[in-house]
N, C-alpha and C positions, 0 to 999 in steps of 0.2 A: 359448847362450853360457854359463849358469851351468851345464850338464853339463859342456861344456872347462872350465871354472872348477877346479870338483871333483875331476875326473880327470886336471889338469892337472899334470905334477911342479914341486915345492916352487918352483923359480927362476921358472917360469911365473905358477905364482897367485899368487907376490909381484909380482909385473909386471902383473897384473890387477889386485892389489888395491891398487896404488899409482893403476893409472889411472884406476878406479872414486873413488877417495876424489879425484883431480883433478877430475873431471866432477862429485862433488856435491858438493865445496868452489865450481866453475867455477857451478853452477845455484845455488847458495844464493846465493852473492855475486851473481850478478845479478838475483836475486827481490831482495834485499834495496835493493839499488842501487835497481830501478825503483818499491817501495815508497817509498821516502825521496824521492824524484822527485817521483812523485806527489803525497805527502801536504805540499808545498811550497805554501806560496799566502801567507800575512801575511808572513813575514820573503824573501819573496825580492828586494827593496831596497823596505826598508824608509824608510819618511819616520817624523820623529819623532811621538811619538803626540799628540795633545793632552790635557791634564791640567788645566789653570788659563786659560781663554779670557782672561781678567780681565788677569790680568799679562801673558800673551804679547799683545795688545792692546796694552797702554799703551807695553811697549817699541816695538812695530812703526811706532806711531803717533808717539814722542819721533822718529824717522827717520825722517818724512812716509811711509811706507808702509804700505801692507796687509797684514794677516796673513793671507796663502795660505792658505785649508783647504779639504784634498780628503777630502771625503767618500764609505766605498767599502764596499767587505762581502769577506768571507773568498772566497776564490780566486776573482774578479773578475778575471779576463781584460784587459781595457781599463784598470783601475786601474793592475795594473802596469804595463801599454807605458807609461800616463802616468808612472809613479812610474819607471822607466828612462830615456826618452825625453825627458820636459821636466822633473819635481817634481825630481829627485834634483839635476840640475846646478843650476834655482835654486835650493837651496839650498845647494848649495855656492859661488854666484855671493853671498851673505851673507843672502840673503832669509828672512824665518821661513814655513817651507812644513810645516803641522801635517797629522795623516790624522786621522779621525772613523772608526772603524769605526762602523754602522748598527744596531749590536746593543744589545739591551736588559740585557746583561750588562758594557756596554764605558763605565766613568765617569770622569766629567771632571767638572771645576767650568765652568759659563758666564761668560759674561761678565758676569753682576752678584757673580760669585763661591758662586753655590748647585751645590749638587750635583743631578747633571743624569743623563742616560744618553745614548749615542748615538744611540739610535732618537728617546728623545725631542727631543734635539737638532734630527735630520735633520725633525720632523714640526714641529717650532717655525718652521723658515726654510721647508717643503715640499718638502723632498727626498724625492723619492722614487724616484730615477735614479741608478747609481754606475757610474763616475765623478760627482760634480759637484764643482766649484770654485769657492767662494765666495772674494770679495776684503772682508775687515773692516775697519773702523775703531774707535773708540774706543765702548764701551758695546753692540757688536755690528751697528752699522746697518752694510749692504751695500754701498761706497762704489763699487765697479765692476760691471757685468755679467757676473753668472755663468755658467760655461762648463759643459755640461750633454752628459754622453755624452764621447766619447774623440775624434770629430770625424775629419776628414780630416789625417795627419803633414804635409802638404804645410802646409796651412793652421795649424794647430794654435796653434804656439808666433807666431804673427802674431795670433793673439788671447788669447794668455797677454801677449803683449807692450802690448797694444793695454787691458787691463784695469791691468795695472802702470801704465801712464799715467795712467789714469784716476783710480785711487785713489790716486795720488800726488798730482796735481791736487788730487783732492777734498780730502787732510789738508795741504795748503799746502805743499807743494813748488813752488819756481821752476824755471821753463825746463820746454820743450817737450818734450823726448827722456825716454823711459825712463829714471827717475836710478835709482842702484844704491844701494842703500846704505852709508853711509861704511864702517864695517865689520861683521865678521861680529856678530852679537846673540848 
């Protein structure tokens, strides 16, 4: 082909070399495309991060509820279905749903208000599974049953629902049913 190239008169190899530069504009763009794909794992729906357990706490808890934290690690599979699936819409339903990356480079203040790390975080409550989701109260004690691994979709949000009860219960919410909270925090 690159002998027709060379041999080829002028109107020719401008019509090769138009199509050549399509095919390696057509291959770079989608080297490029499936790089950016790939290298995709924290921000692909994102929850927000936690920074200050202390104060996000005390709000959750002024609204008889728990402070949601999913605890997960960098391109974690199972974190996002949950963070798509269930985390993203409670929190848009008003709930405060925080993420914990597990890394020892990832900080936050706890809940007595000291500066902490993720890892150390996850090894203070015994995480060592991501997904997991802890349901908190006020000073950090664990007022529902944590949910541990990404679980069956069937079942799932039947036991996201079933710990929101419970930790509502525990910080003195009345009535039986899943209450929402009054509004977003």
């Amino acid at each position: 082909m690159l002998h027709s190239y060379f041999n080829a008169p002028r109107s020719t190899a401008a019509g090769l070399r138009g199509r050549l530069r399509a095919l390696l504009f057509g291959t770079v763009a989608t080297i490029g495309l499936s790089l950016s794909m790939a290298g995709v794992s924290r921000g692909d729906t994102p929850l927000a991060p936690a920074r200050d357990l202390q104060a996000s706490v005390a709000r959750t808890a002024a609204q008889h509820q728990p402070l949601v934290v999913m605890f997960s690690l960098p391109g974690c599979t199972y974190c996002e279905r949950l963070r798509k699936s269930t985390y993203q819409w409670l929190a848009k339903d008003g709930y405060v749903v925080l993420q914990v990356e597990m890394e020892p480079d990832y900080r936050l203040l706890d809940f007595r208000g000291k500066a902490t790390t993720g890892k150390a975080l996850a090894q203070h409550y015994k995480v060592s599974l991501a997904p997991t989701v802890l349901f908190f109260g006020p000073e950090g004690q664990e007022v529902a049953d944590r949910l541990v691994g990404a679980g069956e979709s069937d079942f799932y949000q039947a036991f996201v629902d079933r710990a929101l009860k419970q930790g509502a219960q525990r910080l003195g919410a009345s009535g039986t049913g899943t209450t929402k909270p009054q509004a977003p925090l």
